[in-house]
C-alpha positions as CSV (number, residue, x, y, z in Angstrom):
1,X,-33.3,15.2,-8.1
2,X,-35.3,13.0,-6.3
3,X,-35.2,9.9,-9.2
4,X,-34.0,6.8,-8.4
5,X,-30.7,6.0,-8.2
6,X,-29.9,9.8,-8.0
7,X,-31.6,10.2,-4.7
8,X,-30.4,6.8,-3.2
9,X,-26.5,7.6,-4.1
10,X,-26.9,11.7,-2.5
11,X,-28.4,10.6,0.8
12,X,-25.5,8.1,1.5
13,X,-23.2,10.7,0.2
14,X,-24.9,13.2,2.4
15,X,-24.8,10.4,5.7
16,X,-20.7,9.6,5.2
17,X,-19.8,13.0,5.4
18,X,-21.4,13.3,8.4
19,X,-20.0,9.9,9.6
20,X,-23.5,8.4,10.5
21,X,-24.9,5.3,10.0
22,X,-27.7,4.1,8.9
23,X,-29.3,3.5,12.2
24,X,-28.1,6.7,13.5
25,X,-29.5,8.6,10.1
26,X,-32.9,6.9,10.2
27,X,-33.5,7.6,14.1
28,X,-37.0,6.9,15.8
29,X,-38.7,7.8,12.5
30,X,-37.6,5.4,9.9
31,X,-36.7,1.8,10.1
32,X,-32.7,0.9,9.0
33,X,-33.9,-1.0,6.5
34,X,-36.4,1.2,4.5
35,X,-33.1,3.4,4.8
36,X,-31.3,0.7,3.3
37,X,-33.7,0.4,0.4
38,X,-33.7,4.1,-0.5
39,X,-29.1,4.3,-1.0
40,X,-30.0,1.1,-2.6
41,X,-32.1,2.7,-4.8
42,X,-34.5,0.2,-4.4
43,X,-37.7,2.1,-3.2
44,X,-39.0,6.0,-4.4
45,X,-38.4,8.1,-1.2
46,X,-41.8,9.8,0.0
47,X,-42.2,13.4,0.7
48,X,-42.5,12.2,3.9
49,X,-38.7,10.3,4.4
50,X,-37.3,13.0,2.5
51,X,-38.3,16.0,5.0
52,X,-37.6,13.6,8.1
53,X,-34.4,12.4,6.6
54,X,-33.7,16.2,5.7
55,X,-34.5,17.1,9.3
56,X,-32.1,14.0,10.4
57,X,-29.2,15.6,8.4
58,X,-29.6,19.1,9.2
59,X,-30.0,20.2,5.7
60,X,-32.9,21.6,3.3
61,X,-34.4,19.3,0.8
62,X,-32.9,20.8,-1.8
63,X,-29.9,19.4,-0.6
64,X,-30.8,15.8,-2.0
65,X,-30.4,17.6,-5.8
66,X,-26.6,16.4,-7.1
67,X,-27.1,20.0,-9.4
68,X,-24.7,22.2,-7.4
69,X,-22.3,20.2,-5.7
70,X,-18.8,21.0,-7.1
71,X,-17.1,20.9,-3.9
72,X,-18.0,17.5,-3.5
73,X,-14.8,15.8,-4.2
74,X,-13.5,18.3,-1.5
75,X,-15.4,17.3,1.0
76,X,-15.8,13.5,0.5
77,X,-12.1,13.2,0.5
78,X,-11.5,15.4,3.5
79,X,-14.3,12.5,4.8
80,X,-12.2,9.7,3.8
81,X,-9.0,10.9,4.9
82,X,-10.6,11.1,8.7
83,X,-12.7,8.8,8.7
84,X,-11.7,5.9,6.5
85,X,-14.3,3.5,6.6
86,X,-15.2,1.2,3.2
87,X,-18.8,3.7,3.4
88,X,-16.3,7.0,3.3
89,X,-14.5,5.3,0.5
90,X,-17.4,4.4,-1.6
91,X,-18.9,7.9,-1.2
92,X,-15.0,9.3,-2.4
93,X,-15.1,6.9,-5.5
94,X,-18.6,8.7,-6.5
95,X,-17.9,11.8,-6.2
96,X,-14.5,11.3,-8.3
97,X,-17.4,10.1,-10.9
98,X,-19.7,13.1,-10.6
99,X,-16.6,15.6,-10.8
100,X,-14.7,14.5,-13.6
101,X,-14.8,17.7,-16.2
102,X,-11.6,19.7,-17.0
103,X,-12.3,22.2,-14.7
104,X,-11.2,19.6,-11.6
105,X,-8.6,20.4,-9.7
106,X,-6.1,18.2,-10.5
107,X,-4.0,17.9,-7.6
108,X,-6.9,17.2,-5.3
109,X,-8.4,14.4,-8.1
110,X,-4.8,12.6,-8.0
111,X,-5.4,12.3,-4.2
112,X,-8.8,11.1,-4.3
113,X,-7.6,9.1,-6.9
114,X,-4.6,7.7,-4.7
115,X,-6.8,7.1,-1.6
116,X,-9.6,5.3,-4.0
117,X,-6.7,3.1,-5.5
118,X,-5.4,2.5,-2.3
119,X,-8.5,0.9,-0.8
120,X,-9.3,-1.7,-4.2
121,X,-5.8,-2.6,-3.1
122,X,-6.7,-3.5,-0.3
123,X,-9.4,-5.6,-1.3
124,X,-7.6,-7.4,-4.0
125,X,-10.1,-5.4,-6.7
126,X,-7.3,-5.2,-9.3
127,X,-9.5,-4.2,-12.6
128,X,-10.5,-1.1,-10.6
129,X,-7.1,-0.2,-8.7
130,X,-5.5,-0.7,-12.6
131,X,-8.0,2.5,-13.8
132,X,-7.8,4.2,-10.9
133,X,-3.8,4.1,-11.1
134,X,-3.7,5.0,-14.9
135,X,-6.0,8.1,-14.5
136,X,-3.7,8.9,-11.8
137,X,-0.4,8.5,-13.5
138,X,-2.0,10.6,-16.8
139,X,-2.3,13.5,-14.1
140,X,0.9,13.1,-12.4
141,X,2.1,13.7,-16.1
142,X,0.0,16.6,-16.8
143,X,1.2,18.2,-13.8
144,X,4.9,17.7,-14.7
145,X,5.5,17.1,-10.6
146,X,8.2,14.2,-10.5
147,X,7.6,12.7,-6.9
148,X,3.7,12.5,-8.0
149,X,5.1,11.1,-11.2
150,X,6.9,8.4,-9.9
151,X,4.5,7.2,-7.1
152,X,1.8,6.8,-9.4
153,X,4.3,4.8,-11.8
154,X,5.5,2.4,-9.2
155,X,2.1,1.6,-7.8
156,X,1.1,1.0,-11.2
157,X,3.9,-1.4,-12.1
158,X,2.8,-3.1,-8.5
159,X,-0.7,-3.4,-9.5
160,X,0.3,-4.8,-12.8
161,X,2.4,-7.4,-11.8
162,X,0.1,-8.4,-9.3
163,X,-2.2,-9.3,-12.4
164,X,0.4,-11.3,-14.3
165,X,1.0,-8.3,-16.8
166,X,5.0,-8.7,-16.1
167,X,6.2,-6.5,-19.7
168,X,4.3,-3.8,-19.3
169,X,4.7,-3.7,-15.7
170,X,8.6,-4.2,-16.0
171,X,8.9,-0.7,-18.6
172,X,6.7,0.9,-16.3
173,X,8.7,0.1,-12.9
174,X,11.7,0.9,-14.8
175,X,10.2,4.7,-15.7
176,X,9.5,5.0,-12.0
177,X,12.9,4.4,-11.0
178,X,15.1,6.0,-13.5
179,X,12.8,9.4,-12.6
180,X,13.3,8.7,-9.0
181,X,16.8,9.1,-9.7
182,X,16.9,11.5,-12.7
183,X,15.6,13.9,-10.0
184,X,16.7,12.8,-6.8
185,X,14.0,12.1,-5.2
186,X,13.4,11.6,-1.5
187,X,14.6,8.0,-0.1
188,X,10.3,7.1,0.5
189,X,9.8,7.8,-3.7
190,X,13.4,5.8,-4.6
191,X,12.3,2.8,-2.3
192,X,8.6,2.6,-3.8
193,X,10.7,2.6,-7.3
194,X,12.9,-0.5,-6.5
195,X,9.9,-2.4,-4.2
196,X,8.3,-2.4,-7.7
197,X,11.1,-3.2,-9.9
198,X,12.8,-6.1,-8.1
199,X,9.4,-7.9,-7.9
200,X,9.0,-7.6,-11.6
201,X,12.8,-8.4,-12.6
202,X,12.3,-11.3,-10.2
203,X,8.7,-13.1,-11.8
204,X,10.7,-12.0,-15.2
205,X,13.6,-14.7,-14.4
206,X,16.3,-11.9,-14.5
207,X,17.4,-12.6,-11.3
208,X,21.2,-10.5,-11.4
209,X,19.0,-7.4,-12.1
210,X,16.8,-8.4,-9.0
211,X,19.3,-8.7,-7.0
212,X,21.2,-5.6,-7.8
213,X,18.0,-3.4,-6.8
214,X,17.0,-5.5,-4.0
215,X,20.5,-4.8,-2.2
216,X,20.6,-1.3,-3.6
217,X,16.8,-1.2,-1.9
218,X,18.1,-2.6,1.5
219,X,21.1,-0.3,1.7
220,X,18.8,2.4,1.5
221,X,16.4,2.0,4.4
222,X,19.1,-0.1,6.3
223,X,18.6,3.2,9.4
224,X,14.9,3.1,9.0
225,X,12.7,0.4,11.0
226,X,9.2,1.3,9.4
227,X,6.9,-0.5,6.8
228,X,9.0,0.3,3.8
229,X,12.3,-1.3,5.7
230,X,10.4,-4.5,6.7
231,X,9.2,-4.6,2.7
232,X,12.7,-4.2,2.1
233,X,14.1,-7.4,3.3
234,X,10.9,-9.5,2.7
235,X,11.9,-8.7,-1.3
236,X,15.7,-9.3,-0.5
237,X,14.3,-12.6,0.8
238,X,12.2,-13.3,-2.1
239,X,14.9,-12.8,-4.5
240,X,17.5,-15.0,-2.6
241,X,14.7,-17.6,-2.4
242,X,14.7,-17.7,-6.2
243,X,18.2,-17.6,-6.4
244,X,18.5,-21.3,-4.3
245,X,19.4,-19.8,-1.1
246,X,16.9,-20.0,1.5
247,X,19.3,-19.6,4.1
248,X,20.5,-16.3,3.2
249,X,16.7,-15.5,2.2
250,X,15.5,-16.7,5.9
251,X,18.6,-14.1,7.7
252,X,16.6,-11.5,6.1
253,X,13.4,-12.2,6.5
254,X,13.9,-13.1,10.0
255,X,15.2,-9.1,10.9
256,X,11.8,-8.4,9.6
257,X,9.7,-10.3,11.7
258,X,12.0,-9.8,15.1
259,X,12.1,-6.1,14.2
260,X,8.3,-4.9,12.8
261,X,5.5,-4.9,15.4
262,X,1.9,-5.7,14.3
263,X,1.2,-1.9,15.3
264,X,3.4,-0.8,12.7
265,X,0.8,-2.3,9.9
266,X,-1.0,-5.3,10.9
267,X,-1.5,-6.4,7.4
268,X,2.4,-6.4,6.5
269,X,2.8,-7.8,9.9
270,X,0.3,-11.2,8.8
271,X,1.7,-11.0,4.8
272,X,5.5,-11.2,6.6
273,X,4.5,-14.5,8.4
274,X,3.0,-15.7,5.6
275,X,6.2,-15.2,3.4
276,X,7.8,-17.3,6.3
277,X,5.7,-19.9,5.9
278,X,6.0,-20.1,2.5
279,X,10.0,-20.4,2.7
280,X,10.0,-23.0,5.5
281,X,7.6,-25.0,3.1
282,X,9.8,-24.1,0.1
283,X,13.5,-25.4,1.8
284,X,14.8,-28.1,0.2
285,X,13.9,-30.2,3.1
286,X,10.3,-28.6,3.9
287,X,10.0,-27.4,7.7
288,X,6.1,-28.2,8.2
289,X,6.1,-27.6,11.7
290,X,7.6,-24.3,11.6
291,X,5.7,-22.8,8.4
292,X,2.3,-24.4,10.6
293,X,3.1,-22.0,13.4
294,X,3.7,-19.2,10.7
295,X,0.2,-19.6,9.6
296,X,-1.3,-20.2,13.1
297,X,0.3,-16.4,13.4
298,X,-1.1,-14.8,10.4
299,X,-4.2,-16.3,11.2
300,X,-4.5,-14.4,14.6
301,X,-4.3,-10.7,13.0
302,X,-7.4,-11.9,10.6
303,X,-10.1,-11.1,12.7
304,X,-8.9,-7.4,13.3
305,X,-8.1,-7.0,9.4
306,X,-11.1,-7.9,7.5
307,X,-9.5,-8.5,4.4
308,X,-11.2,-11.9,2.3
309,X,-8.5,-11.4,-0.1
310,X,-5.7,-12.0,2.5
311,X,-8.3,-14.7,4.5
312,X,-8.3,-16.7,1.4
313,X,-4.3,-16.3,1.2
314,X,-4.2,-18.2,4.5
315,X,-6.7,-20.5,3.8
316,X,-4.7,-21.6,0.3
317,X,-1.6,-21.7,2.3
318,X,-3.3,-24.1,4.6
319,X,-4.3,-26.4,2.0
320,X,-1.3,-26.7,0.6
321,X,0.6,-27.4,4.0
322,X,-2.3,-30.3,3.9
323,X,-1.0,-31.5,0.8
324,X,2.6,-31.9,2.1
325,X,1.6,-33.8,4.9
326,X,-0.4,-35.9,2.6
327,X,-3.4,-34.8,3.7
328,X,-5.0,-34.6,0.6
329,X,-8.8,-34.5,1.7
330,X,-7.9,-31.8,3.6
331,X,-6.5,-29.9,1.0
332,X,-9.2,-30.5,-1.1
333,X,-11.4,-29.3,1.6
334,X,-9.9,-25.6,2.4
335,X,-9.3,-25.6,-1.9
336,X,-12.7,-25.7,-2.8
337,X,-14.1,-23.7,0.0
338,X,-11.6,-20.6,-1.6
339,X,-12.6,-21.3,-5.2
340,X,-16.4,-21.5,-4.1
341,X,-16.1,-17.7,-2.7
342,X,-14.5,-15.9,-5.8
343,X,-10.9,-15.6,-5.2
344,X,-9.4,-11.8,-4.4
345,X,-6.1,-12.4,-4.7
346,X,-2.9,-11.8,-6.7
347,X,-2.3,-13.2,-10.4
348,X,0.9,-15.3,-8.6
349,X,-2.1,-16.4,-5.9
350,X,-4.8,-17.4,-8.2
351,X,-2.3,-19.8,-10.6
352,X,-0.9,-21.3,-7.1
353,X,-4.6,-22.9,-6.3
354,X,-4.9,-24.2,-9.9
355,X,-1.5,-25.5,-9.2
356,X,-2.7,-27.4,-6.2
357,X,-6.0,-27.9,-7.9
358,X,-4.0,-29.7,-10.9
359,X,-1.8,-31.8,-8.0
360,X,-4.6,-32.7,-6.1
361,X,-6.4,-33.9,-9.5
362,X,-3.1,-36.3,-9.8
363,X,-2.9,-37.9,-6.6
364,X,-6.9,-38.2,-6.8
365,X,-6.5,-40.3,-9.9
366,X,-7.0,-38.0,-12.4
367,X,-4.0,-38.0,-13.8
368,X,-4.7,-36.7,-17.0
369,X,-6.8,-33.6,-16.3
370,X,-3.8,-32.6,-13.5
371,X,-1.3,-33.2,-16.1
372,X,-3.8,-31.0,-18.8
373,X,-4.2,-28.4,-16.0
374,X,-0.6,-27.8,-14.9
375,X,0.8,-28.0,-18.6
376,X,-2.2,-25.0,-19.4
377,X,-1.4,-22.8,-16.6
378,X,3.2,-23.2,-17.0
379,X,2.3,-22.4,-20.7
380,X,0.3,-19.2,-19.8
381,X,2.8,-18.0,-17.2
382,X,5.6,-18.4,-20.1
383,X,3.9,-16.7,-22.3
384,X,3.2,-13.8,-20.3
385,X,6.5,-13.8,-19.2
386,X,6.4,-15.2,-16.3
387,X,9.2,-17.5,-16.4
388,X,10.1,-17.7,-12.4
389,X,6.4,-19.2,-12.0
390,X,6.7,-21.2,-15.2
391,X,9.8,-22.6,-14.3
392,X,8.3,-24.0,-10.8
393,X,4.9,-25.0,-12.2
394,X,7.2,-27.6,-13.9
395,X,9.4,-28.7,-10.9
396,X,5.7,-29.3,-9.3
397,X,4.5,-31.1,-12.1
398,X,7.4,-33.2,-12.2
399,X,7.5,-34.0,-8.4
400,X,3.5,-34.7,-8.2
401,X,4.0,-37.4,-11.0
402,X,7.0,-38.9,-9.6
403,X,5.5,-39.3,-5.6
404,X,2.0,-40.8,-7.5
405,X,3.8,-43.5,-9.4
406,X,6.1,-44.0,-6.8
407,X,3.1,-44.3,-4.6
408,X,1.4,-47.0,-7.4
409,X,4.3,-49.1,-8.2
């Protein structure tokens, strides 16, 4: 079919399983960005770029006709699984689209599926990882396989608490880890199970619960030394930190970052010094100097990542270390260059730049529209269930209003 956007959509399917690019596709016959245009679907290919680009590919011209292509899926993931690039990706996510009858096999959808999810993760695309994970889980059901079962549960619950959606991600964490343990499941499946339950017991103020899992979670990869240990003891930390003890919280998080190089996972290795900054900034008495360096850190494995979701993180962090050393154009500054690019970033995230948003409205002089802010966004975390974050989003309220009449009187 050589329609517009049929024909644009095969040809980049037909270049990222090949692992070309466009330059490399197009060749001394085409310019880049007439090839461009034609994935784009913006331009009707000619007879003429279809037989050169045919030629360029090494396949007939039938070949640019989606009839006929049931081993698609097969191929694009066997693509993406060698060669994960966000162009392999893309071409996985549309063939999961053109192969979706009954007759799929199912096993190979739920990795697709997996790998898909795994990537919108990545990129902070929640709505997207959400449907993705759903689908998933439905099959994981259909297939009756437990581990499959309970991965696609406890990414799910993940996914939904990192969109606020603390009830149903709670019940759904909870499934995860009673079949983790129903079936005795391997220590990897069990762990995934707890990571996701103690972050949603934590956010749901039951903090006995949370800390029950979390040292049930750390005894159980206390012999490993690999991404899911160092998760580990970032969430005992967490859930210490909520409990008033950033001391005990810092012991753990510390082992962490001594013990988990960058080349284990560069982007756990930033999202660990961020968590440190946060808790040096969090300590009763706030250690600026030590969460800067944390930051400086973090901000070194950016460049090699390429993540804007976890850029903006750092750049949000920033501001608010601005705003504690009363630098409040600063803060201002990095804030509104994050909410001017469309924020990618967790539900927990998000409500932290409207907090600073609704603090730096305050201190500006606007007291009102702060106080209007805050009280919207502690109301909305309650009633979501959120109580940990609506429980601080009043200890900041309070605190903001006490330093600017303090500062006025």
């Amino acid at each position: 079919m050589l329609e517009q956007p049929f024909f644009g959509r095969r040809l980049k399917q037909l270049r990222t399983e090949r692992g070309l690019s466009q330059a490399m596709l197009a060749g001394d016959g085409m310019s880049t960005g007439y090839l461009s245009r034609l994935e784009s679907g913006a331009r009707k290919p000619t007879p003429r770029a279809v037989e050169h680009l045919a030629a360029q590919l090494g396949v007939d011209v039938s070949a640019f006709d989606e009839e006929g292509t049931g081993d698609s899926l097969s191929q694009a993931l066997a693509i993406a699984t060698s060669l994960e690039s966000d162009e392999s990706l893309q071409a996985l996510e549309h063939a999961l689209a053109a192969d979706a009858g009954p007759e799929q096999d199912q096993p190979l959808r739920w990795q697709a599926l997996w790998r898909v999810a795994a990537w919108h993760r990545r990129h902070h695309h929640q709505e997207r990882e959400r449907k993705l994970l759903e689908e998933l889980v439905e099959i994981g059901d259909r297939l009756g396989q437990p581990a499959l079962r309970v991965r696609g549960l406890a990414q799910l619950a993940r996914c939904l608490r990192a969109g606020g959606e603390i009830g149903r991600a709670a019940d759904t964490a909870a499934a995860a880890h009673r079949l983790a343990r129903e079936h005795a499941l391997a220590v990897p499946d069990i762990a995934a199970s707890l990571l996701a339950l103690v972050s949603v017991e934590s956010e749901a103020g039951r903090l006995a619960d949370a800390r029950a899992h979390a040292d049930e979670l750390t005894a159980l990869t206390a012999d490993r030394r690999d991404s899911l240990w160092a998760e580990a003891l970032w969430t005992g930390a967490a859930v210490r930190v909520r409990q008033g003890d950033p001391e005990a919280a810092q012991k753990l998080l510390d082992q962490a970052l001594e013990g988990f190089p960058s080349s284990g996972n560069l982007a756990l290795w930033t999202r660990l010094r961020l968590a440190a900054a946060r808790l040096h900034m969090q300590k009763p008495t706030p250690e600026l100097d030590a969460a800067e360096q944390y930051v400086e850190q973090a901000e070194s494995g950016l460049a090699f990542l390429g993540i804007e979701g976890l850029e903006q993180e750092v750049t949000c962090l920033k501001a608010e270390l601005a705003y504690e050393s009363g630098q409040f154009a600063d803060a201002r500054t990095l804030l509104d260059r994050v909410l001017a690019a469309a924020p990618q970033m967790t539900y927990r995230n998000r409500v932290r730049l409207d907090i600073l948003d609704g603090r730096l409205l305050i201190v500006e002089g606007e007291e009102q529209a702060g106080l209007d802010r805050m009280r919207a966004l502690a109301e909305e975390a309650q009633a979501s269930a959120n109580i940990d974050l609506a429980a601080d989003i009043w200890r900041l309220l309070a605190e903001t209003l006490s330093g600017a009449r303090g500062a006025t009187s």
